[in-house]
Backbone as numpy.savetxt, mean C-alpha at the origin, in Angstrom:
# Nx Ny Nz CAx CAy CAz Cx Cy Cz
1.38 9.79 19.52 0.94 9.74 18.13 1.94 10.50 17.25
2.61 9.65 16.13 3.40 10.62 15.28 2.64 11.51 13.75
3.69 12.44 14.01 3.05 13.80 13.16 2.08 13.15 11.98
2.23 12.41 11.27 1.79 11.89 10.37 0.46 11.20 10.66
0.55 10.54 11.81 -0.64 10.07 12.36 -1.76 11.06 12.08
-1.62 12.76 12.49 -2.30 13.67 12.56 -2.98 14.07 11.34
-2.22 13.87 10.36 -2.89 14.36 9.41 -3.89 13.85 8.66
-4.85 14.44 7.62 -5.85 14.52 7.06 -5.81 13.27 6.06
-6.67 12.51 5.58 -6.98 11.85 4.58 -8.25 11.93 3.76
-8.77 11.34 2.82 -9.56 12.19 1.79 -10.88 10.32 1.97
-11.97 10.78 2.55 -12.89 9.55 2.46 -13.34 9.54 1.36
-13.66 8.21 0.96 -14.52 8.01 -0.51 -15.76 6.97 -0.37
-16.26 7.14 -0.88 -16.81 5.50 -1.21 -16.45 4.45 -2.51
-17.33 3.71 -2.79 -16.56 1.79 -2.95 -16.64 2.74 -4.50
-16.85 3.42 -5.14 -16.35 4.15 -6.69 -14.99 5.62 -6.26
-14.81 5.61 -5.58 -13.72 6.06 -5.47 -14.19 7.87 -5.27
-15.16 7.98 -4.96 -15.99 9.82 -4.91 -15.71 9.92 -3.61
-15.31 11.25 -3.67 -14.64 11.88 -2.04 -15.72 12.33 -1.10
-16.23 12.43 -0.40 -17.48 12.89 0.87 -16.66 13.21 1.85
-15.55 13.75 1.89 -14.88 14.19 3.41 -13.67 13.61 3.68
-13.37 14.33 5.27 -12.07 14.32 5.60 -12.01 13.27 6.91
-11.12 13.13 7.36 -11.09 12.81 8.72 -9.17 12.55 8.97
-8.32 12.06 9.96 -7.43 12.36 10.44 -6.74 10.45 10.01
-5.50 10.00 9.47 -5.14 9.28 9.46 -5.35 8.26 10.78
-5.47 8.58 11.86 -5.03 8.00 12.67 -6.82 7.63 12.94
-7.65 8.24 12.84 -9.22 8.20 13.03 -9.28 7.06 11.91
-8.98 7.47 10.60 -9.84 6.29 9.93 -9.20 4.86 10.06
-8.10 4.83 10.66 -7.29 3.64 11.00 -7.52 2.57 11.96
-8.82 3.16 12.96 -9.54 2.58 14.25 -10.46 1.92 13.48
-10.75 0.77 14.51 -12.09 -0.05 14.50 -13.03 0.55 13.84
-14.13 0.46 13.46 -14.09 -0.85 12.01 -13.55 -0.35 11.05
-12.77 0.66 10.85 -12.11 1.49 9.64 -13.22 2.36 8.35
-12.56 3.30 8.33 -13.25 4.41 7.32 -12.78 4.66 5.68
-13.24 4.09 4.88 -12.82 3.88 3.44 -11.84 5.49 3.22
-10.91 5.15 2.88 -10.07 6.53 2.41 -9.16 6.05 1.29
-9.13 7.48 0.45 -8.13 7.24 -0.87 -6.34 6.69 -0.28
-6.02 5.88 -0.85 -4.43 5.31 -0.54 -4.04 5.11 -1.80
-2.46 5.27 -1.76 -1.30 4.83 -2.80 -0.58 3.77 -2.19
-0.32 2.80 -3.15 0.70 1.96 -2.75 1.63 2.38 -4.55
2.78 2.21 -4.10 3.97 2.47 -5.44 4.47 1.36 -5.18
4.84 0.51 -6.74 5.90 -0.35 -7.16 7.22 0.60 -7.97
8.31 0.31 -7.18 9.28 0.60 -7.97 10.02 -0.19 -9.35
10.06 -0.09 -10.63 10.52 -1.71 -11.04 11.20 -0.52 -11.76
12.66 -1.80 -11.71 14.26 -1.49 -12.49 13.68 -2.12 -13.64
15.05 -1.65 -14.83 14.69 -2.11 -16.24 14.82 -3.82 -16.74
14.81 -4.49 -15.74 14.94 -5.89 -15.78 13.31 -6.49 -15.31
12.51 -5.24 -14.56 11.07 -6.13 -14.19 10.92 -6.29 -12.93
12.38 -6.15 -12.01 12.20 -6.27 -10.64 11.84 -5.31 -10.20
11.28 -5.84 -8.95 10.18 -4.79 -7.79 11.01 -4.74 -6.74
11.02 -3.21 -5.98 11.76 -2.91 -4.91 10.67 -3.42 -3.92
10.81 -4.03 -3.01 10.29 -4.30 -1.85 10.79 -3.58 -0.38
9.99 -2.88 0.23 10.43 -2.71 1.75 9.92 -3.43 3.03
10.83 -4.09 4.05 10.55 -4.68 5.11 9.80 -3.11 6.20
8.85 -3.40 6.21 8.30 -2.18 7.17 9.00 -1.85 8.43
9.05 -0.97 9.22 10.23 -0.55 10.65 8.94 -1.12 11.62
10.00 -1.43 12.31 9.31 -2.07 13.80 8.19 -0.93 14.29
8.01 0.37 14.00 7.48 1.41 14.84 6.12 1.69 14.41
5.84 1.22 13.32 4.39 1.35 12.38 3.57 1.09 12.66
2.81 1.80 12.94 0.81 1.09 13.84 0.39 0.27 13.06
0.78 0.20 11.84 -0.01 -1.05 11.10 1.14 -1.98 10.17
0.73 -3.57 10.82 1.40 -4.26 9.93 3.00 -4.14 10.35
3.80 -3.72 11.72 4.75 -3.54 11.29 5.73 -4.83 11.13
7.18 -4.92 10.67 7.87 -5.63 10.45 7.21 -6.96 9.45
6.69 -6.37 8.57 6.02 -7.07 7.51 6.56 -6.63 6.02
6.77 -7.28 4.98 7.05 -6.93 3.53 6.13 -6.36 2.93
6.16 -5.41 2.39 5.49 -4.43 1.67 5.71 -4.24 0.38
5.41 -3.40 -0.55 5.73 -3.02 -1.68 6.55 -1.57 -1.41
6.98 -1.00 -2.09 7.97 0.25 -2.19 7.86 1.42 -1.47
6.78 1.95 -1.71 5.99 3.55 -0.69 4.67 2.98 -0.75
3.96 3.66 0.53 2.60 3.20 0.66 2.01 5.11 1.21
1.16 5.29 0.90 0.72 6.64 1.62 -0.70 7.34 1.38
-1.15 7.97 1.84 -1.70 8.72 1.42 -2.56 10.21 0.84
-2.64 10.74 -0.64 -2.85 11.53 -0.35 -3.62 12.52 0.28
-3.16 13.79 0.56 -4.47 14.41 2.03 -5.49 15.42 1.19
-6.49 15.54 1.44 -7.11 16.61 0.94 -6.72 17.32 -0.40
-6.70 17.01 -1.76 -6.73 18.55 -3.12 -5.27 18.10 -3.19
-4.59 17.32 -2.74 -3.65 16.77 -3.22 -3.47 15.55 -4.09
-2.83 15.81 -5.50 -2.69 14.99 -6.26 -2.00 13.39 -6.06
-2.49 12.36 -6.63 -1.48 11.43 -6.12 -0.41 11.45 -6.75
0.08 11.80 -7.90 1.42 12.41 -8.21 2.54 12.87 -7.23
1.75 13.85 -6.59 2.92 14.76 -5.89 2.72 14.11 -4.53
1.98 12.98 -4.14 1.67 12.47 -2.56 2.80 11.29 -2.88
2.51 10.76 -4.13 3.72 9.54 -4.12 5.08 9.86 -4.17
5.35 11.25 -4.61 6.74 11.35 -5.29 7.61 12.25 -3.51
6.44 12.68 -2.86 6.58 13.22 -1.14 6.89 12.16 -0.46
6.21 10.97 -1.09 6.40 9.95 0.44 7.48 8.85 -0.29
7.56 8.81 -1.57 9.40 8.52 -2.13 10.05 8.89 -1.22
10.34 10.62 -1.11 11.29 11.09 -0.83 11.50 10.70 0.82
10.42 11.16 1.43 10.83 11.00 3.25 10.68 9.19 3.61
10.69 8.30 2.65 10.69 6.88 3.08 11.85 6.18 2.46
11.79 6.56 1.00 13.20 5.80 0.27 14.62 6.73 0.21
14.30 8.49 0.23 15.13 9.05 -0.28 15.22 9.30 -1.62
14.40 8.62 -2.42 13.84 8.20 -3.68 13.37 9.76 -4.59
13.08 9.62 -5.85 12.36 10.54 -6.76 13.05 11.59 -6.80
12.17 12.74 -7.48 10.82 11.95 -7.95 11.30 11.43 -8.79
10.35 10.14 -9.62 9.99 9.59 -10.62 8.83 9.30 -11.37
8.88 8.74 -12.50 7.70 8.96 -13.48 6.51 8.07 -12.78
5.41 8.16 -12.80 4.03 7.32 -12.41 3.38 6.83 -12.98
2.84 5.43 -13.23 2.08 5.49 -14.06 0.84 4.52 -13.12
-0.05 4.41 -13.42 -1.47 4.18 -12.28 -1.37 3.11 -13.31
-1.81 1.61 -12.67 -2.29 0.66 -13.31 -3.24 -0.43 -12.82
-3.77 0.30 -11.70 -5.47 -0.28 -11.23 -5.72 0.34 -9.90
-6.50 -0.06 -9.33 -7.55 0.45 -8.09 -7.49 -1.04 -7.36
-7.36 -0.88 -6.06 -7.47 -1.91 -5.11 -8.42 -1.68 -3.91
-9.56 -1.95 -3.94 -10.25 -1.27 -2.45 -10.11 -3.41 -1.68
-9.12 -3.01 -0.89 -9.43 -4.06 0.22 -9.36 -3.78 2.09
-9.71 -4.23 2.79 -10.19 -4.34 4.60 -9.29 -5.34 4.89
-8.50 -5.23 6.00 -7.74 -5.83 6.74 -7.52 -5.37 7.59
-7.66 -6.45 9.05 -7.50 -6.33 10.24 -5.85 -6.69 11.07
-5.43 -5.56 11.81 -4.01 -6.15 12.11 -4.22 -6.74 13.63
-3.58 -8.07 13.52 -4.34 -8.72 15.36 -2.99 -7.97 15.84
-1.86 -7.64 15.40 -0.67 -7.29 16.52 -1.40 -5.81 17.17
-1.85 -4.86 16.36 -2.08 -3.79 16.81 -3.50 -3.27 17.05
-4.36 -3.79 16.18 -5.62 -3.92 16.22 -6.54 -2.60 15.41
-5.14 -1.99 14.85 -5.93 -1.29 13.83 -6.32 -1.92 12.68
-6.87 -1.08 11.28 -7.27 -1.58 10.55 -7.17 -0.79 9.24
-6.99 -1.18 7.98 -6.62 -0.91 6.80 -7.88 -1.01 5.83
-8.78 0.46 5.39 -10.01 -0.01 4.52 -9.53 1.21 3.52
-9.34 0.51 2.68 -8.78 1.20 1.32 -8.82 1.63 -0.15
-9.23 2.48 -0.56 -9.09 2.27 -1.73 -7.83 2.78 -2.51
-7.53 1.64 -2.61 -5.64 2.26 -3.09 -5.29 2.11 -4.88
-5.35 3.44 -5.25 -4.37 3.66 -6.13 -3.05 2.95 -6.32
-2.89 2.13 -7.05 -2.11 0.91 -7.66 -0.99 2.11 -8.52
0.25 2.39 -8.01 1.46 3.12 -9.10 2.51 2.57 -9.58
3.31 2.75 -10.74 4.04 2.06 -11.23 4.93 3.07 -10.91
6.29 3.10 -10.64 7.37 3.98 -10.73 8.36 3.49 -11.53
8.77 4.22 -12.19 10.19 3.75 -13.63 11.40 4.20 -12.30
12.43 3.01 -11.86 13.32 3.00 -10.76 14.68 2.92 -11.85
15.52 4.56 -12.01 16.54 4.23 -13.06 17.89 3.47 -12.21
18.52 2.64 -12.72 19.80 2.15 -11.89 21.04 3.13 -11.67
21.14 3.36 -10.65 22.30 3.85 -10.09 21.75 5.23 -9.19
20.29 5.30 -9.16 19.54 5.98 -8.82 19.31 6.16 -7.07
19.77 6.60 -6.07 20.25 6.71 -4.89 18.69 6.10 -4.03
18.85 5.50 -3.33 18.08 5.03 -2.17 18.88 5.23 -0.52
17.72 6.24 0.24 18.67 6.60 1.62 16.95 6.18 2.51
16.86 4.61 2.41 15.62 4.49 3.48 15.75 5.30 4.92
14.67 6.08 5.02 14.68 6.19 6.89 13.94 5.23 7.39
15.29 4.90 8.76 15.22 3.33 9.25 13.55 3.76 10.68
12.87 4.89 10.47 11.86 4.97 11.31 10.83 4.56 10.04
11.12 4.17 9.26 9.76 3.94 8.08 10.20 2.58 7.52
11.57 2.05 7.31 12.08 1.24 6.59 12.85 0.23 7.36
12.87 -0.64 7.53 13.52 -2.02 8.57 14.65 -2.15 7.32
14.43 -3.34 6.52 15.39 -3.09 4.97 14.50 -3.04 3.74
15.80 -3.14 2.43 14.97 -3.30 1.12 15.48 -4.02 0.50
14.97 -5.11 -0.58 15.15 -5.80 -1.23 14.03 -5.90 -2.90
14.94 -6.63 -4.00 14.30 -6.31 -4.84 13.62 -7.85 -5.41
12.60 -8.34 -6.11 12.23 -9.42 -6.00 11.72 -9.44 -7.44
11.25 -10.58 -8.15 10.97 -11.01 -9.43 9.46 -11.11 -8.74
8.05 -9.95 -9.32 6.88 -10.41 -9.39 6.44 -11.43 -9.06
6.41 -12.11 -10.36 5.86 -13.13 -10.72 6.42 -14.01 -9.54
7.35 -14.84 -8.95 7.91 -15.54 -8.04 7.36 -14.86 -6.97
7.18 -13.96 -6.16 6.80 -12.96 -5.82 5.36 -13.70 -5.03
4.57 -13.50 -6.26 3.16 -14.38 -5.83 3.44 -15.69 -5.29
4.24 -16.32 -5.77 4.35 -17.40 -5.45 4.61 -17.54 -3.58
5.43 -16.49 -3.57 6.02 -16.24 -2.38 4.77 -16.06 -1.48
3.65 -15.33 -1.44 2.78 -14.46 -1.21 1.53 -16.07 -0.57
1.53 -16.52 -1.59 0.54 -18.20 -1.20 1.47 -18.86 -0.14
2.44 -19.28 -0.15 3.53 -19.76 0.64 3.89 -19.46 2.36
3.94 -17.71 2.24 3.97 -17.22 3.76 3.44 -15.81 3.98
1.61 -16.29 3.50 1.64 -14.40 3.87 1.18 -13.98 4.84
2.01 -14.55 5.93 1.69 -13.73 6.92 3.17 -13.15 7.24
4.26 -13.22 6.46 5.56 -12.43 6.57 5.09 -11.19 5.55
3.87 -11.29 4.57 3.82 -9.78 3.50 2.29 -9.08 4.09
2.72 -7.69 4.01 1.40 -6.98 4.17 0.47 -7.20 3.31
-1.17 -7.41 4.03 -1.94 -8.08 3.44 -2.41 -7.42 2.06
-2.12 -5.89 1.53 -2.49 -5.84 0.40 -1.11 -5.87 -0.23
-0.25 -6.29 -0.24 0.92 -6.87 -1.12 0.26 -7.71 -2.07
-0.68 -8.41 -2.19 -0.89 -9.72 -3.14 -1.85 -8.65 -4.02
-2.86 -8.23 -3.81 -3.72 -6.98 -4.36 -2.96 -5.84 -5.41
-1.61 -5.60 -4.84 -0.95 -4.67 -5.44 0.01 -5.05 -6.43
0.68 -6.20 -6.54 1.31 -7.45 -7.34 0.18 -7.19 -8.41
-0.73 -8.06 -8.36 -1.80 -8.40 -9.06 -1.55 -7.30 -9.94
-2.17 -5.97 -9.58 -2.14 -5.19 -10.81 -1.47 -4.82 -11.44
-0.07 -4.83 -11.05 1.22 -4.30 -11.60 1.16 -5.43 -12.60
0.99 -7.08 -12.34 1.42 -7.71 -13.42 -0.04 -8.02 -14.75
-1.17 -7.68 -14.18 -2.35 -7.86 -15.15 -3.24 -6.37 -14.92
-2.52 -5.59 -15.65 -3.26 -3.82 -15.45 -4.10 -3.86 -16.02
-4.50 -4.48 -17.18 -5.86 -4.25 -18.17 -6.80 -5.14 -17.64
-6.67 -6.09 -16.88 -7.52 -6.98 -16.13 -8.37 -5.90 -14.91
-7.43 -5.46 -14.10 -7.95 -4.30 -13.07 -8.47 -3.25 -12.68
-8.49 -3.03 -14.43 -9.49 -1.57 -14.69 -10.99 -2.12 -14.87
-11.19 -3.07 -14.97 -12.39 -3.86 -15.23 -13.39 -3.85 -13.85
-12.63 -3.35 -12.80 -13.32 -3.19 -11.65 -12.82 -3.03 -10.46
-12.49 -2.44 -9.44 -11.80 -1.50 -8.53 -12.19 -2.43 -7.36
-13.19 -3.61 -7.12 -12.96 -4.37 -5.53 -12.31 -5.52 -5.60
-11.39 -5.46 -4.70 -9.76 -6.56 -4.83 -10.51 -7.73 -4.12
-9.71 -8.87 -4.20 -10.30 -10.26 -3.86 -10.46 -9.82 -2.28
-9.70 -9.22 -1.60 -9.27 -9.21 0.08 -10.54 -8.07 0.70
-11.26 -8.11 0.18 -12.49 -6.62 0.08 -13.43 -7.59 1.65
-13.37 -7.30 2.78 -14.59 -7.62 3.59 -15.17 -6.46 4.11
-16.20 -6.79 4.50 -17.10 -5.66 4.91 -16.56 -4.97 6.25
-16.21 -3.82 6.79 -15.90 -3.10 8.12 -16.69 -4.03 9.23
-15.65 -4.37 10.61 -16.65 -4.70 10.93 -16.77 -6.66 11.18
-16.73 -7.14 10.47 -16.40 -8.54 10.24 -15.32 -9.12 10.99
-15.50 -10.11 11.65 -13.85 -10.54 12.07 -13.14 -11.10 10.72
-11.77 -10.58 11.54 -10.49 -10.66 10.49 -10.43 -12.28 10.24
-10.46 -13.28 9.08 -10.45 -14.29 8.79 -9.18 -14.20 8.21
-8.45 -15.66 7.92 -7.39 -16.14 6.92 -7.38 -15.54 5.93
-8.61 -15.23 4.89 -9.01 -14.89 3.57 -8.64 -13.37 3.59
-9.12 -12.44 4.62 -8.77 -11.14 4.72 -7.08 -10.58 5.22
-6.93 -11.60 5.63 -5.19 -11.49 6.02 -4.06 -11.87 5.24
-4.40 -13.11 3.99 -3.92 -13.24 3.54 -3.48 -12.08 2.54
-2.24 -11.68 2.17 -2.02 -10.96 1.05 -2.85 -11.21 -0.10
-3.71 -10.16 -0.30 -4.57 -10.54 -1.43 -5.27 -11.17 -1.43
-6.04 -11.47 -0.39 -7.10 -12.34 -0.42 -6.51 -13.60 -1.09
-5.22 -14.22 -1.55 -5.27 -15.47 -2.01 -3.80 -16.06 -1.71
């Protein structure tokens, strides 16, 4: 189990209120335990999104397309300073500015590994300035590439079983933020517990 595995995460329920702790690697087992998560979009001043190919070594999802940093924060820790920590030890990145532009709670089952992803993830925007250094570690990062959103989705209906399943969830809000404050359960939302269907695997439920 790596170090990270060990550590603490912050449980909530489906409004986002904290009731406890338990260990990354605990709430990650069968049928999965709702915990606070970040996913970060990086976007340059043109609109593009940094994308990372996940490293072969990842209990969940690995060698799958992702969005930029994914993490979460542990216990009385801000997501500010959890996103701009897991910048640094994944991209080499930050810090940079944040800006939150929805809530994603979705469940997904991984058949390669058989853990499981129940989330309520904090949706971040990061301002990515150009010329701004990226040093991925290749134990977190396979490669990176940067992609046009909008095409993006398109990509996402097409082959998502090459993107991690809340990639389509996390898109979504970056490109319709005032739509997403309207309510915090993402299309990909199944109950713990349920077998993993098409609908829950797909990125974003769509």
């Amino acid at each position: 189990m790596s170090s990270r595995e060990k550590h603490l995460v912050e449980l909530v329920d489906e409004t986002g209120t904290a009731h406890g702790e338990t260990t990354v690697a605990a709430a990650h087992q069968p049928p999965g335990q709702l915990h606070r998560a970040f996913s970060v979009l990086l976007v340059d001043p043109d609109g593009q999104v940094l994308l990372q190919r996940r490293a072969g070594v990842k209990t969940r999802f690995p060698l799958r397309w992702a969005n930029s940093c994914c993490g979460h924060p542990q216990p009385g820790e801000s997501l500010a300073e959890a996103a701009n920590r897991r910048l640094s030890e994944e991209l080499g990145a930050g810090p940079v500015e944040l800006t939150e532009v929805g809530i994603y709670v979705y469940y997904a089952e991984d058949p390669a590994t058989g853990r499981v992803e129940f989330e309520y993830d904090h949706v971040l925007r990061g301002e990515f300035l150009p010329g701004a250094p990226l040093l991925p570690d290749p134990d977190e990062v396979a490669e990176l590439r940067w992609a046009d959103p909008a095409a993006l989705e398109t990509e996402l209906e097409l082959d998502p079983r090459s993107y991690a399943p809340w990639l389509g969830g996390v898109v979504n809000r970056l490109l319709r933020p005032a739509e997403s404050r309207s309510g915090a359960t993402g299309p990909a939302m199944t109950p713990p517990g349920s077998p993993a269907d098409d609908t829950a695997e797909r990125s974003g439920g769509r």
